[in-house]
C-alpha angles and dihedrals in degrees: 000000000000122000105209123146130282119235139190111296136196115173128163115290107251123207128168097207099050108081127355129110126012083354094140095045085052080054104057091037084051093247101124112102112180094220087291095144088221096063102035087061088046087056102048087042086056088044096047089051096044093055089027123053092031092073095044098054092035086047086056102051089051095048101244109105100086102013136333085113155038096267111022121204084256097052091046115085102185096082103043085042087049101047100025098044114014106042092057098050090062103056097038088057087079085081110051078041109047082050100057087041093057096043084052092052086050094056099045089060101039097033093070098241093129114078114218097242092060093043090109093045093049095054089046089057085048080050098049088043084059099052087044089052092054097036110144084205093065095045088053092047093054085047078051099046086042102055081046084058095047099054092050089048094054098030085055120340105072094044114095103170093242127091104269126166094270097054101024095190108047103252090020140123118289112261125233088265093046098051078045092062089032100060113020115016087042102057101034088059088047091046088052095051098043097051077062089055094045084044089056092051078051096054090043091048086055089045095052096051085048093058099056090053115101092252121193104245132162110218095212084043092150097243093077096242102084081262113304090096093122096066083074079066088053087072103049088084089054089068087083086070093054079041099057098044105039083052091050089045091049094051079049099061097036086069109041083054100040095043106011087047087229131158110270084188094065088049109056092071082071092058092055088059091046086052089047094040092059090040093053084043093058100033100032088075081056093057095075090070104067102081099062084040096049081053092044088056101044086049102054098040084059091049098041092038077058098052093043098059091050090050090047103051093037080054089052102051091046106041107009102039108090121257088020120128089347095166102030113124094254092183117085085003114159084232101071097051093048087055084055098053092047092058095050088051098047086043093052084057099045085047083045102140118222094209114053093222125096127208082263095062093048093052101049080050096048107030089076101055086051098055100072080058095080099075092056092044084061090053089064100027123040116250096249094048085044096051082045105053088044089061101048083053082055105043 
């Protein structure tokens, strides 16, 4: 990997919030933020009360918010979990998001990891990132992919076989509350989640380009990863979207089990996939970077071998041989430290990892999505054995 020096460097901002899909349509409603705090909490707060509060007052003119079936509006948490919760979440991650992302950006150009002669062909895949960001086509296809979800949700998925507030008889016609949720709560909160999911593809793409760049790595860089072990911080932010499904999937299942007398045993396999399926969103973009790492490190275990065996058998003549350096002052010697720093070095590189990412990072990325897991867990297991068998895991 060349080594060539770095220079001054001023490529296109990217931001995956900014843009993308209906982003045009956010614009003219006055939905659109630009990362400002104030207004991304505006926006969730109109999108919470526009999925929201619908259901609750339709629910009330058809009966069905307090009693008239089997699961009333008020006794089901999905929605409010959905709507309250979730959907929130999903659009106030930009923050948390836009931010990393931008401190990521920072370091790649003033970190030196751009050698001079790719500059320009480092600020053309920021470019392309851009346009693919912003494709039409894309927007089209989740529209698409949307309209697919919502068939199968109303053709089976919302249908428990019990009377609910949104099919009041069991078998029936939808309720005003229920098309509600059908046709307009329900796929704006799938095409939310899945512009994060297109946003993600955006931020791999990027990555992908990135890694076949001749970036200026050190093999023996301290974090273990040649020096791009700060884009495995760039993932801790992702774990809101783990956050926000896993907690919509659990209110989900809460329900089904407490009111639709359903096994919660042949549901939890479902929230494993929901736990491996935040993880693989957050880590997948960081693939793309082992193979330049496996090849880092091949690479440097070969160079610094080499220079091993020439320190080593240069050590021994001089201080091991018999005979050799018999009255030289050994202790504080310049020689002994220098063996020691060849053997961290050579240690940092044999410990090299071929994903940029540490345990740290993946927990930061994991432990949200597991935490709307606890209520379920007190559904099978009473509070008091479950506090107590946390505490024997802990301590």
């Amino acid at each position: 990997m060349a080594q060539t020096e770095p220079s001054a460097l001023k490529p296109p901002t990217l931001r995956l919030t900014d843009g993308g899909p209906a982003a045009t349509l956010f614009h003219h409603l006055r939905l659109d933020h630009s990362g400002r705090k104030r207004d991304v909490a505006r926006v969730a707060l109109i999108f919470a009360l526009g999925t929201w509060l619908p259901l609750v007052l339709l629910s009330g003119f058809d009966g069905v918010l307090f009693k008239g079936t089997h699961i009333p509006l008020l006794y089901d948490f999905g929605p409010h979990v959905r709507f309250l919760f979730s959907l929130p979440v999903l659009i106030l991650a930009d923050i948390p998001i836009a931010n990393r992302v931008q401190r990521t950006m920072d370091h790649l150009v003033t970190g030196g990891l751009i050698p001079k002669h790719q500059e320009q062909d480092f600020i053309a895949l920021i470019e392309k990132s851009i346009r693919l960001r912003d494709s039409r086509v894309a927007a089209a296809l989740l529209i698409f992919i949307t309209a697919g979800f919502e068939w199968w949700a109303v053709s089976s998925q919302l249908r428990l076989g019990v009377g609910t507030w949104m099919e009041p008889a069991a078998g029936g016609t939808f309720s005003q509350a229920g098309c509600w949720f059908a046709f307009v709560s329900l796929p704006i909160y799938q095409f939310i989640v899945l512009r994060w999911g297109y946003r993600i593809i955006v931020w791999g793409y990027f990555f992908s380009g990135l890694a076949k760049l001749d970036l200026l790595l050190t093999a023996t860089h301290p974090d273990g990863a040649g020096g791009i072990g700060f884009l495995g911080r760039s993932i801790v932010p992702f774990g809101a979207i783990g956050l926000s499904l896993s907690a919509v999937f659990s209110a989900t299942i809460a329900s089904r089990v407490l009111f639709a007398g359903e096994d919660i045993y042949r549901e939890l396999p479902g929230y494993g996939v929901i736990v491996a399926f935040s993880l693989a969103i957050a880590v997948g973009p960081l693939l793309f970077f082992m193979p330049k790492l496996y090849a880092l490190r091949y690479q440097g275990l070969a160079q610094y071998g080499m220079l091993a065996t020439a320190y080593t058998r240069a050590f021994q003549a001089r201080w091991i041989t018999p005979g050799a350096a018999e009255d030289a002052e050994l202790l504080g010697n310049a020689d002994i430290q220098s063996l020691a720093d060849l053997g961290n070095s050579y240690q940092i590189i044999q410990d090299m990892k071929l994903v940029p990412v540490t345990p740290l990072n993946l927990i930061g990325v994991t432990l949200p999505s597991l935490i709307p897991a606890l209520p379920l867990a007190a559904i099978i297991m009473p509070l008091g054995d479950l506090l107590r068998t946390l505490a024997q895991v802990i301590l």
